[in-house]
C-alpha positions in Angstrom: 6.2 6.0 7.5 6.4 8.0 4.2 2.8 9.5 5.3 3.8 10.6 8.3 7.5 12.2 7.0 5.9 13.7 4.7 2.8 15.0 6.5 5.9 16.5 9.3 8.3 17.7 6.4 5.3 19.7 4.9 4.0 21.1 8.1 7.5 22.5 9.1 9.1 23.7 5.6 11.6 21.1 5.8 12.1 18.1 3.3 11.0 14.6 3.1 14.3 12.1 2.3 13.8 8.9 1.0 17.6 6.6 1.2 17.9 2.9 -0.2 19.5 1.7 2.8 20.7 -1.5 0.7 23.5 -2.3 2.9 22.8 -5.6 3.7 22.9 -7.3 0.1 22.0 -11.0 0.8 18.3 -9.7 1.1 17.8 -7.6 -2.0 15.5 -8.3 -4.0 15.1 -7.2 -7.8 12.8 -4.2 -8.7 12.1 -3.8 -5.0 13.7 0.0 -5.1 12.0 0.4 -8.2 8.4 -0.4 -6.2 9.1 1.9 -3.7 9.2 5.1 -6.5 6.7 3.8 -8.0 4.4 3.5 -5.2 5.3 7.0 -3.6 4.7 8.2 -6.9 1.4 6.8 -6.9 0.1 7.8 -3.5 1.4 11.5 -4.0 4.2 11.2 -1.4 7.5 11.8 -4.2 10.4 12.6 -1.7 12.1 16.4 -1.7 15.3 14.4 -2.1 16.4 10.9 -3.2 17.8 8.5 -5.8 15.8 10.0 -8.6 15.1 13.8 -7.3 18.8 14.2 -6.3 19.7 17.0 -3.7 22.4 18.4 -2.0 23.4 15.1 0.2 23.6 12.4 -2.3 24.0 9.7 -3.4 21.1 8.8 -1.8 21.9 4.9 -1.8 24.3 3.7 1.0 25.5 1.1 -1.5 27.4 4.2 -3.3 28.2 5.8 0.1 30.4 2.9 1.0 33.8 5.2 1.4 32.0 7.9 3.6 32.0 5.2 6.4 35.6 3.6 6.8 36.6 6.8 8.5 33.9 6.6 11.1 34.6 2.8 11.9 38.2 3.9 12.3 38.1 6.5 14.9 35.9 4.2 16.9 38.6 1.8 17.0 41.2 4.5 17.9 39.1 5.7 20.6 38.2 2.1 22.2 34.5 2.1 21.0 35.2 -0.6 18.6 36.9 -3.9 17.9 37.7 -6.5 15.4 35.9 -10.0 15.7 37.4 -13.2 14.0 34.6 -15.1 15.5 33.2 -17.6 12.4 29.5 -18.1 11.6 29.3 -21.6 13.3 31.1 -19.8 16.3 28.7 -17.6 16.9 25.9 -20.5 15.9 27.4 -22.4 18.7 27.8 -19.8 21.6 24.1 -18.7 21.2 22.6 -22.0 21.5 24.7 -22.9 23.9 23.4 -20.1 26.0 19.7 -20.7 25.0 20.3 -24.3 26.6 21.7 -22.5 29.4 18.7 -20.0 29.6 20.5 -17.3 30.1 19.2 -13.9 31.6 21.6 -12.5 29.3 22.9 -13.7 25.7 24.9 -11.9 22.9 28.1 -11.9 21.9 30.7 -12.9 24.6 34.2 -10.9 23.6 36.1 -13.6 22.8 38.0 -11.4 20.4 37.9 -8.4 22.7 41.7 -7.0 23.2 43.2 -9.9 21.4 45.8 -9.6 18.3 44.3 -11.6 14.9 47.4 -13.1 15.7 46.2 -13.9 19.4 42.8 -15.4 18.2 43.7 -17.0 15.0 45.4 -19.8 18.5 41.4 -20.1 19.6 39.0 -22.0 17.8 36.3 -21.1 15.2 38.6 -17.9 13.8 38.0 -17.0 10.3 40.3 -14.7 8.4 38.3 -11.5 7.6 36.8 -10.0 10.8 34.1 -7.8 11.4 33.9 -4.3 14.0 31.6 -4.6 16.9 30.6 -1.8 19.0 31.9 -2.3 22.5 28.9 -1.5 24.6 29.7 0.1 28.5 27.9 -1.3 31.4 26.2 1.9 32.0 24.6 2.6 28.1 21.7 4.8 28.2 18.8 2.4 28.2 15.9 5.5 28.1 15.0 8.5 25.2 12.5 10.5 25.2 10.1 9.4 22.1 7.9 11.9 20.4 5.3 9.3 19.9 5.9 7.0 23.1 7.0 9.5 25.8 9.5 8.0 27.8 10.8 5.0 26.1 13.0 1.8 28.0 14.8 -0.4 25.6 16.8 -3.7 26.5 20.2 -4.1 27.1 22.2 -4.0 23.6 25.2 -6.6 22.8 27.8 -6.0 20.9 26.9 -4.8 18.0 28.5 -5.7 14.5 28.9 -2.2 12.6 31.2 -3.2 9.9 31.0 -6.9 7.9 33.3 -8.9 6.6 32.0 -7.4 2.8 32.8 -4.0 4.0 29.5 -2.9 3.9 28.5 -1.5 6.9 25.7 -2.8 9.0 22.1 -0.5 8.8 23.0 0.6 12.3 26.1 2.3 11.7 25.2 3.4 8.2 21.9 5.4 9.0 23.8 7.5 12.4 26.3 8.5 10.1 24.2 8.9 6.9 21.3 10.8 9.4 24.1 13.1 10.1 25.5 13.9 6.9 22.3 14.5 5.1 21.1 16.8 7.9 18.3 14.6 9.3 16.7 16.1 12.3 13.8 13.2 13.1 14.4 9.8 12.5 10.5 8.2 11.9 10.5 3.6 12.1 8.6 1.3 13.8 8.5 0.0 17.0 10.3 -2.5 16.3 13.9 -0.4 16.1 13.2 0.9 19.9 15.3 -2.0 20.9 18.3 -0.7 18.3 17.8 3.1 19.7 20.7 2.6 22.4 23.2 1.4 20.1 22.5 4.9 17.2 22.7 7.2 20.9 25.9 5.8 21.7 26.9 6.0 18.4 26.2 9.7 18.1 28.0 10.0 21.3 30.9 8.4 20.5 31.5 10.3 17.6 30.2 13.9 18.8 27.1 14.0 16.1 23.9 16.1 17.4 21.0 13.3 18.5 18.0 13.6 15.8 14.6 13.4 17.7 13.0 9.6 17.0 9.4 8.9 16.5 8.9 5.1 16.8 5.3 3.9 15.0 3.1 1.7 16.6 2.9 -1.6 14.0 0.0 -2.4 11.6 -2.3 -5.6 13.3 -4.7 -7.7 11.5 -8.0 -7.7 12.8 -7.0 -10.3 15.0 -4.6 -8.3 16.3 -1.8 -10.2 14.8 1.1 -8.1 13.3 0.3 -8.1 9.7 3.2 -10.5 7.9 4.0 -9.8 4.1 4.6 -12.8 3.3 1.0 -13.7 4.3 -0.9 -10.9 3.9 -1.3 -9.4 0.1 -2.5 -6.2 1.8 0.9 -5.6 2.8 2.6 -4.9 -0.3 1.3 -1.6 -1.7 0.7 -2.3 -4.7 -1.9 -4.5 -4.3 -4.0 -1.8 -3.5 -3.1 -0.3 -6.9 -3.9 -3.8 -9.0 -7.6 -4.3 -6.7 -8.6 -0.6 -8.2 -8.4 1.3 -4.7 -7.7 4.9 -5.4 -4.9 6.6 -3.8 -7.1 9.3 -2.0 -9.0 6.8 -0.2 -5.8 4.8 0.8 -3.5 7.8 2.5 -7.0 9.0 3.9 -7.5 5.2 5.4 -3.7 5.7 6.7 -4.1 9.3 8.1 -6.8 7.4 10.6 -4.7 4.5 11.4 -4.0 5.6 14.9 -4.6 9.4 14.2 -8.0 10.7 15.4 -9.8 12.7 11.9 -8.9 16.3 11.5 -12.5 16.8 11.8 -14.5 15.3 14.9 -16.9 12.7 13.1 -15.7 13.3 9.9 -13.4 10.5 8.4 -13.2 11.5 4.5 -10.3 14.4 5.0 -6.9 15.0 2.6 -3.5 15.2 3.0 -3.2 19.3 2.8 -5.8 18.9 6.1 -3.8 16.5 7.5 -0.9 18.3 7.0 -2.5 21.4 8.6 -3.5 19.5 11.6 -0.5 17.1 12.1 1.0 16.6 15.4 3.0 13.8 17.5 1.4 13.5 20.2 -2.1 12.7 18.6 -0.5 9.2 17.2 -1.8 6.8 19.4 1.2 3.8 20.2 -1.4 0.9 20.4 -1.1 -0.6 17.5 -3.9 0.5 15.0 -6.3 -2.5 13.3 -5.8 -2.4 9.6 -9.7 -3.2 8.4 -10.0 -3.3 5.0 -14.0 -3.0 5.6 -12.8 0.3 6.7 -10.9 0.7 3.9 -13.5 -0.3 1.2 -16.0 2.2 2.5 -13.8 5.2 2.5 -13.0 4.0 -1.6 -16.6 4.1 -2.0 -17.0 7.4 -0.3 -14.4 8.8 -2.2 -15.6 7.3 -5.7 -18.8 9.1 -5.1 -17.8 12.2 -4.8 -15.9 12.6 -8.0 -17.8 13.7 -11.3 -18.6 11.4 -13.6 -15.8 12.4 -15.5 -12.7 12.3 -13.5 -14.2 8.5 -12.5 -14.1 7.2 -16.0 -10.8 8.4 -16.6 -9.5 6.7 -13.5 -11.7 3.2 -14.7 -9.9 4.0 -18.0 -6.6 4.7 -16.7 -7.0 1.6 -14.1 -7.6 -0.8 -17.3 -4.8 0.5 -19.2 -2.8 -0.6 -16.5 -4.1 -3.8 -16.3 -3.6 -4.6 -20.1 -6.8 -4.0 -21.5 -7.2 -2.4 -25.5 -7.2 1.3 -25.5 -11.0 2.7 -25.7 -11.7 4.4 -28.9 -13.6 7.6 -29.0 -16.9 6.0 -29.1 -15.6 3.5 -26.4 -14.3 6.7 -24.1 -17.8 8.5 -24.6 -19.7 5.4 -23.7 -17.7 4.9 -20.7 -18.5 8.6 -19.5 -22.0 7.9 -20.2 -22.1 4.9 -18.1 -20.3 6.2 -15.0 -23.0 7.2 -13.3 -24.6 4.3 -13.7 -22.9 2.3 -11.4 -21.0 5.2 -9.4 -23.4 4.4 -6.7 -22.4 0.7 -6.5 -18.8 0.9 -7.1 -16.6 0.1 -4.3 -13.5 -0.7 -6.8 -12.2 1.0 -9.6 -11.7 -2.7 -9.9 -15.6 -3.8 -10.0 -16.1 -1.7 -13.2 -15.1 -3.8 -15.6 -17.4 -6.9 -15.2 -20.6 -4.5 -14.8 -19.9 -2.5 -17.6 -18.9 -5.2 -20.2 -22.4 -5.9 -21.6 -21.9 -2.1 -22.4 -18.7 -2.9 -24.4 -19.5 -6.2 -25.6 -20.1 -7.3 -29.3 -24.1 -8.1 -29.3 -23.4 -11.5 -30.8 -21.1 -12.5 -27.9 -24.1 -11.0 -25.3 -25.8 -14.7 -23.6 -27.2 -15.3 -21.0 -25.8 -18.8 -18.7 -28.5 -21.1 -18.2 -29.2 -20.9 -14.4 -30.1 -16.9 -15.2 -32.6 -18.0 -18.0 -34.0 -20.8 -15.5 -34.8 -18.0 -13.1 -37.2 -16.2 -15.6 -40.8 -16.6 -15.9 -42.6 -19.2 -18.4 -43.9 -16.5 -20.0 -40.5 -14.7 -20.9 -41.1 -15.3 -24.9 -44.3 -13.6 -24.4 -42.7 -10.6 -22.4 -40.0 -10.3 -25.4 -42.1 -10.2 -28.2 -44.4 -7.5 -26.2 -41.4 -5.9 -25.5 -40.0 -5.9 -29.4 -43.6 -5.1 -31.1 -43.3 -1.4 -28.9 -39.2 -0.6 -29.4 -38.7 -1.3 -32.7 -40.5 1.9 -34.0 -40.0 3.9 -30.8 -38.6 7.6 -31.3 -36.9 9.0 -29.5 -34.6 6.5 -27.9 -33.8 7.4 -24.6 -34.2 6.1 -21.0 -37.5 7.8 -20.0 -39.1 7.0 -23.4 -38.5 3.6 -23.1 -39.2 2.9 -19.4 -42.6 4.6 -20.5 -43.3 2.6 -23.1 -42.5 -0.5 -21.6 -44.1 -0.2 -18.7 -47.6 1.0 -20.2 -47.6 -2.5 -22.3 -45.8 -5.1 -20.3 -47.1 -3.3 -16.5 -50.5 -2.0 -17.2 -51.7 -3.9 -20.6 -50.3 -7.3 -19.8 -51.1 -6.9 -16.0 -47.0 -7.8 -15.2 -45.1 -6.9 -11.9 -42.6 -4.3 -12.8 -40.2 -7.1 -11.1 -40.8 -9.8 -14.4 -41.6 -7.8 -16.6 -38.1 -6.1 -17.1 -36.5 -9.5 -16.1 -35.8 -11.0 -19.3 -35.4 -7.6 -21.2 -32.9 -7.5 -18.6 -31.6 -11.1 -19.5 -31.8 -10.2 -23.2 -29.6 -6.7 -23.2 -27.1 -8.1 -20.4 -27.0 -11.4 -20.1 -27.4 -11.2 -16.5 -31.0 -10.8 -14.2 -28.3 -7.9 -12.1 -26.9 -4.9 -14.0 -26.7 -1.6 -13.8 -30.2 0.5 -14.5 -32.0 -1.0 -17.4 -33.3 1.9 -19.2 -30.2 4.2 -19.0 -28.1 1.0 -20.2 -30.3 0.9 -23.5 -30.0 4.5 -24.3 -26.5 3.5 -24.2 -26.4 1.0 -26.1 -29.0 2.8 -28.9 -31.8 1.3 -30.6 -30.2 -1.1 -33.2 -28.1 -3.0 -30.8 -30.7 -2.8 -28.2 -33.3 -4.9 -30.9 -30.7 -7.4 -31.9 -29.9 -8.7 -28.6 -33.3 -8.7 -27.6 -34.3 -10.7 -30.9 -30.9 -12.9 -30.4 -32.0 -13.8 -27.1 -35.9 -14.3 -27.8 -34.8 -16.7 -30.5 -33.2 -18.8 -27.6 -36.5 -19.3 -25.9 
């Protein structure tokens, strides 16, 4: 939703609004609001105008807007839109399963307090003392809009609706007609799931004479089973996630952009926002509801990893481990890092994956071993490889990739007679501590010569 409102605000001058529609306080849930800056923050979608950007319209949490909507709820009682209800929780409880067991064509509230006194119902049973304001729907409500995304759009019957609860809070359908007023709101972006609550926000701007904002309703995220994604299931749903795995958030808006929105460019699926923006239109969003594939997903973060320099991608690795809690890299440690990039740029899928194929690189070469189901792949002649290997580094000058790969390879390849496949294995082993790492050579020059000897002598020692 935040993609899309933003993409829209940008491509028409106008301003992206994020409100806290925190109305309904059973269900908050600590640092949840906090999250939400965060991760807007993060994903390079800020709002023009909110809790923590302010604007002309605040406050921008209906929680602190409380007094803005008693005068609405009143005039829709004084006109006959509204009533009170004194109907109790196990009422209500009651009446619907009763009509469930009746299987009714249709349920919802049945105006038992309709046109009565509190004086009147408190004679009936299941009355509680505080009531609540419910819409009184007409026979003939508008059941069809016009939706930018869904063209011509039916929606059920509505019942009537509770606008005001016994708290005083308002309920989120009253709050956001009034609020979408207030603030100057002029399209109204949710998912499809609200289509059904559309009626009941037209006949509330009806009622009270408020301009209709145009509504976009979004086709729902499925699972690749084409089950509607649940966040209580589904990690994937909760956006930061995304953050902790090491996705970057280029790769993630770009993943959304095509989530039911063709590519800006025919047959081209890495694009950014400012094209997106450029290019954005309703009527390209397609209302099936779009598979969310992580596959997908994994190979636009690899596309967009390897098209950064090796410079901005270790200071996102470095960035993404500070977040995770890891020591702050020293000089040395930040050079290394740059060094090693490009090294595994190629491979990396994760800003997440970096860690466990660069931490030979950053290991202390005492704590560099090698498991024993790696050394039990190696060849019974492995010693023999090692001490080859040592008798031509230990002198050689200069100490860099193509130096040693030569020198290695004319005494282990073409003296000893070894496939280039064994012979490197356990210098491999010995400098990793692992038969799969990143290239072997480049990883030495890293390293440099002393610590490149001692793990190779540490390791021969163990054979």
């Amino acid at each position: 939703m935040a993609l899309f409102d933003k993409a829209w605000a940008k491509r028409t001058g106008g301003a992206f609004v994020l409100r806290i529609e925190d109305t309904d306080q059973a269900r908050l849930v600590e640092g949840s609001e906090q999250q939400i800056h965060d991760t807007l923050d993060w994903l390079g979608l800020a709002p023009d105008e909110g809790p923590l950007q302010g604007g002309d319209f605040g406050p921008y949490k209906q929680s602190e807007r409380l007094d803005t909507y008693r005068p609405f709820v009143d005039q829709l009682i004084a006109d006959g839109h509204a009533y009170h209800c004194w109907c109790s929780a196990e009422r209500l409880k009651q009446m619907r399963e009763q009509q469930q067991a009746e299987k009714r064509d249709v349920v919802g509230y049945d105006r038992l307090c309709l046109g009565k006194t509190k004086e009147e119902r408190a004679q009936l049973p299941g009355f509680q003392e505080t009531p609540v304001v419910r819409m009184l729907v007409p026979d003939d409500v508008e059941l069809t809009f016009d939706d930018l995304i869904n063209g011509e759009t039916h929606a059920p019957r509505p019942d009537d609706q509770v606008i005001l609860k016994t708290d005083g809070f308002p309920t989120y359908h009253l709050a956001v007609v009034v609020d979408d007023h207030l603030m100057g709101i002029t399209h109204v972006v949710r998912g499809q799931e609200w289509i059904s609550s559309t009626p009941k926000h037209m006949l509330l701007y009806k009622w009270l004479g408020l301009p209709m904002p145009r509504f976009a309703h979004m086709p729902l995220l499925r699972n690749t089973d084409k089950s509607k994604i649940s966040k209580r299931k589904n990690p994937a749903a909760r956006l930061t996630w995304f953050r902790e795995q090491g996705y970057l958030p280029e790769a993630l808006l770009n993943f959304l952009m095509l989530l039911g929105y063709p590519p800006v460019r025919e047959g081209e699926e890495v694009q950014t926002f400012d094209e997106f923006v450029a290019a954005f239109d309703w009527s390209k969003i397609n209302p099936a509801g779009p598979i969310f594939d992580l596959d997908k997903l994994n190979w636009l973060n690899g596309a967009w990893i390897r098209q950064m320099s090796a410079e901005e991608l270790a200071a996102r690795i470095e960035a993404f481990w500070a977040e995770q809690g890891e020591p702050t890299l020293d000089e040395r440690g930040r050079q290394l890092l740059v060094g090693a990039t490009p090294l595994i740029q190629e491979r990396l899928t994760l800003l997440g994956e970096a860690k466990e194929k660069l931490a030979f690189l950053f290991a202390a070469d005492a704590d560099i071993s090698a498991p024993d189901e790696v050394v039990a792949k190696l060849k019974d002649d492995a010693a023999d490889v090692l001490d080859a290997a040592l008798a031509v580094l230990e002198g050689l000058e200069p100490f860099d990739a193509d130096t040693i790969q030569a020198a290695l390879r004319a005494k282990l390849v073409d003296d000893l007679g070894i496939k280039p496949k064994f012979a490197f294995a356990p210098v491999r082993v010995g400098i990793t501590g692992s038969n799969v790492s990143p290239p072997l050579f480049e990883s030495m020059e890293l390293l440099g010569h002393d610590s490149s000897i001692r793990r190779l002598k540490a390791f021969r020692a163990t054979l």
